[in-house]
C-alpha positions as CSV (number, residue, x, y, z in Angstrom):
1,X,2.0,23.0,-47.1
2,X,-0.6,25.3,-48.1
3,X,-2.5,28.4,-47.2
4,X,-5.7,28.2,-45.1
5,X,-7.8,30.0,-48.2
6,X,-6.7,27.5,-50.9
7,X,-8.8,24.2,-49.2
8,X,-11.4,23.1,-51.9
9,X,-11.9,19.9,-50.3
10,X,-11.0,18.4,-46.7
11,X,-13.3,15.1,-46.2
12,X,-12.7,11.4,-44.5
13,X,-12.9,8.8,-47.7
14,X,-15.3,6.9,-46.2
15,X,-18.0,9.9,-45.3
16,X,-21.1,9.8,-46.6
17,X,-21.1,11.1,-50.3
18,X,-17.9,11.7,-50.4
19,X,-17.9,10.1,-53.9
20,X,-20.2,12.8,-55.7
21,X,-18.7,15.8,-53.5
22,X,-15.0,15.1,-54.5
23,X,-16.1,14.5,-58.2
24,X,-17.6,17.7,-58.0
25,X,-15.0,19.6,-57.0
26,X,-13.0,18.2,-60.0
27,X,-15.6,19.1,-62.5
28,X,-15.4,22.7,-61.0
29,X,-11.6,22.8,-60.7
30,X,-10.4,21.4,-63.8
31,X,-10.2,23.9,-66.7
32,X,-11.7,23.3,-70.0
33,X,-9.1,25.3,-71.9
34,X,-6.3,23.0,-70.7
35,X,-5.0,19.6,-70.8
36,X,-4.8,18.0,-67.6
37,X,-1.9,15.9,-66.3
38,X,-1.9,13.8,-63.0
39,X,1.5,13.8,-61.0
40,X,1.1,10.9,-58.5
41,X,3.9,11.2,-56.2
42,X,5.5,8.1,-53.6
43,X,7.3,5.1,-53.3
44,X,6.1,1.5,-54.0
45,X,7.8,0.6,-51.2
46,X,6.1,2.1,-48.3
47,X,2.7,1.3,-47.4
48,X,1.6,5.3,-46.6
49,X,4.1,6.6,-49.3
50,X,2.4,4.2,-52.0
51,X,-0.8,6.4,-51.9
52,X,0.1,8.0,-54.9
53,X,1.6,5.7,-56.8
54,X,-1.4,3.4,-56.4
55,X,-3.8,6.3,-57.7
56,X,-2.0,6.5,-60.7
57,X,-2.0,2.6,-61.6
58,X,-5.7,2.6,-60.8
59,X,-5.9,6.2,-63.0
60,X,-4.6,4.0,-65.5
61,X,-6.8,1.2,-65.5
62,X,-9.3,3.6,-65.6
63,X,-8.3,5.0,-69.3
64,X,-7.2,8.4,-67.5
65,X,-4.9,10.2,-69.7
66,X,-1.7,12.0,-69.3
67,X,-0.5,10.3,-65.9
68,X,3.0,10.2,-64.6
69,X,3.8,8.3,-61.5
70,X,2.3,4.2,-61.0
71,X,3.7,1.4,-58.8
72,X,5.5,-0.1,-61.9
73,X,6.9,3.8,-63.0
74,X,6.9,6.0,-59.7
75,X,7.6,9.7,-59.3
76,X,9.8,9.7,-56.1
77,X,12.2,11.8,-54.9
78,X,14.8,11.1,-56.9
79,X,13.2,12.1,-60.3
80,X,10.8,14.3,-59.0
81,X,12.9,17.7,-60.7
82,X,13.3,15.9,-63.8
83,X,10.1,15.1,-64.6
84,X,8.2,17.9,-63.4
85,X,10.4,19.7,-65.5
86,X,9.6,17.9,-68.7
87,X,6.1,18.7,-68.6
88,X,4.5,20.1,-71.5
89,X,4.1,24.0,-70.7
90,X,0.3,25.3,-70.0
91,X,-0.5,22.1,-68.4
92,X,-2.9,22.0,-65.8
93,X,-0.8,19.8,-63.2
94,X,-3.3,17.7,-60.5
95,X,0.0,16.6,-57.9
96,X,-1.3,13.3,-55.7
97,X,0.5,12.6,-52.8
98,X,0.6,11.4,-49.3
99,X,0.8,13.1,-46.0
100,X,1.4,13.2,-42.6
101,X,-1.2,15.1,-40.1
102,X,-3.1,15.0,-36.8
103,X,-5.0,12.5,-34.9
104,X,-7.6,13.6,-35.9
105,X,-6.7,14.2,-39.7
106,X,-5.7,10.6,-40.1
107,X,-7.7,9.5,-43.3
108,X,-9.0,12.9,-44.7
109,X,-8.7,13.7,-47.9
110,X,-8.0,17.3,-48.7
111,X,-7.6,19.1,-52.1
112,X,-5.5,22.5,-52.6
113,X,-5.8,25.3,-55.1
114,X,-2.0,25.2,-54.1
115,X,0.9,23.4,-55.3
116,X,2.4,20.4,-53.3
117,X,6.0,20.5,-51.4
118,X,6.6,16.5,-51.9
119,X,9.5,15.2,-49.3
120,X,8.6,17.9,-46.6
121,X,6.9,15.0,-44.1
122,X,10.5,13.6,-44.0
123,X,12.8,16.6,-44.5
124,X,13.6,16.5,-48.4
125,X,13.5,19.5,-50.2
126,X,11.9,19.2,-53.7
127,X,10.1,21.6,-56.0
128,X,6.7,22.4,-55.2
129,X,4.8,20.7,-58.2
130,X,1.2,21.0,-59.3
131,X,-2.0,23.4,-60.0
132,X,-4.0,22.2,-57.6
133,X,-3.0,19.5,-54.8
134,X,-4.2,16.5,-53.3
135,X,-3.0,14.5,-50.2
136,X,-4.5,11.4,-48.2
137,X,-3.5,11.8,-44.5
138,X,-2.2,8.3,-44.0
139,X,-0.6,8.3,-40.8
140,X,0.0,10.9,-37.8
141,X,2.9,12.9,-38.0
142,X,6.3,12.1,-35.4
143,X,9.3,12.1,-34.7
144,X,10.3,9.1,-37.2
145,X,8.0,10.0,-39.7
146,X,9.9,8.1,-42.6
147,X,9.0,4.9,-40.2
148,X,5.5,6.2,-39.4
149,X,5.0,6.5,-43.9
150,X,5.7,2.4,-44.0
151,X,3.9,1.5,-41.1
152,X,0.7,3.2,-42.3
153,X,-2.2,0.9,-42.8
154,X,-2.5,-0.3,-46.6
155,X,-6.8,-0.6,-46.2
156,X,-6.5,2.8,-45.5
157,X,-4.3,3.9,-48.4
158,X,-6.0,1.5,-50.9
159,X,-10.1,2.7,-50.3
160,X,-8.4,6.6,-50.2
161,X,-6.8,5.8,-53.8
162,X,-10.0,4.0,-55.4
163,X,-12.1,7.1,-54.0
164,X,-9.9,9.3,-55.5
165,X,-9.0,7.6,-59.1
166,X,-13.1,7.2,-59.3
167,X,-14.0,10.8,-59.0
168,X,-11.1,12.0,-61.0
169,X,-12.5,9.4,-63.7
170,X,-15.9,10.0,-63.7
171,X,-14.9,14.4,-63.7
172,X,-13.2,14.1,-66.5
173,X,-16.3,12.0,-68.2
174,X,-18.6,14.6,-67.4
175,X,-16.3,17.2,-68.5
176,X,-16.1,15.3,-72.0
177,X,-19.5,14.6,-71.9
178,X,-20.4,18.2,-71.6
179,X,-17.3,19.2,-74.5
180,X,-19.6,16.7,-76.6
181,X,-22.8,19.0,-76.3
């Protein structure tokens, strides 16, 4: 996880204005100096773990540069190390993934001025990846939380993804926009 003073962001996806505030936080976040590269993290084959996965495909789509991890190329466990290490050096690294929480967290999304620790809602140990972090809370944290990651509810996954591929997208347009001024 990360520490307390590193939350940027910690919203529900479907709160009012929750569109412009996360874009926002993008625009302010992402340096100017640097290019940016989006690591979506998961597994096409969970419903909660697809979360970032799913982001990157719809990064994609949306003519976002520079992004490793779809549902037809995932970032998962297994290649994680790899990858990560590839990266170009002086990178600034946006690491997507999903997450376990509270009740009451169930749906939030929160952004980090921290790296992520991928696996560590089902016990792997990976690298901690990324600049700055964002998770979905998909599901409630429990005893069988690998079961509790694919029985997480795919509405929920895909309006958190579209939120977050549309404000990363429309940053990095303003961001361009103002480069072009």
């Amino acid at each position: 996880m990360s520490n307390k003073g590193d939350k940027l962001f910690c919203r529900h996806f479907e709160e009012k204005f929750i569109f412009g505030n996360l874009t926002t936080v993008f625009c302010n976040e992402i340096p100017r100096d640097r290019e940016v590269i989006f690591l979506c993290i998961g597994i096409d084959r969970s419903t909660g773990d697809c979360f970032g996965p799913l982001t990157g495909t719809l990064l994609e789509q949306l003519r976002v540069p520079n992004v490793f991890g779809t549902l037809e190329k995932p970032v998962h466990a297994q290649n994680l190390a790899g990858i990560y290490a590839h990266l170009p050096e002086k990178k600034y690294v946006v690491a997507v993934d999903a997450s376990l929480g509270g009740i009451r967290e169930l749906g939030y999304l929160k952004v980090n001025k921290s790296p992520l620790l991928p696996g560590s809602a089902t016990g792997k140990i990976l690298p901690s990846v990324g600049d700055i972090s964002v998770v979905l809370i998909v599901n409630v944290a429990g005893l069988a939380n690998y079961l509790l990651l694919q029985s997480s509810s795919l509405n929920l996954v895909w309006k958190g993804a579209n939120v977050l591929a549309r404000a990363i997208s429309t940053a990095l347009y303003l961001i361009n926009k103002e480069r072009r001024l």
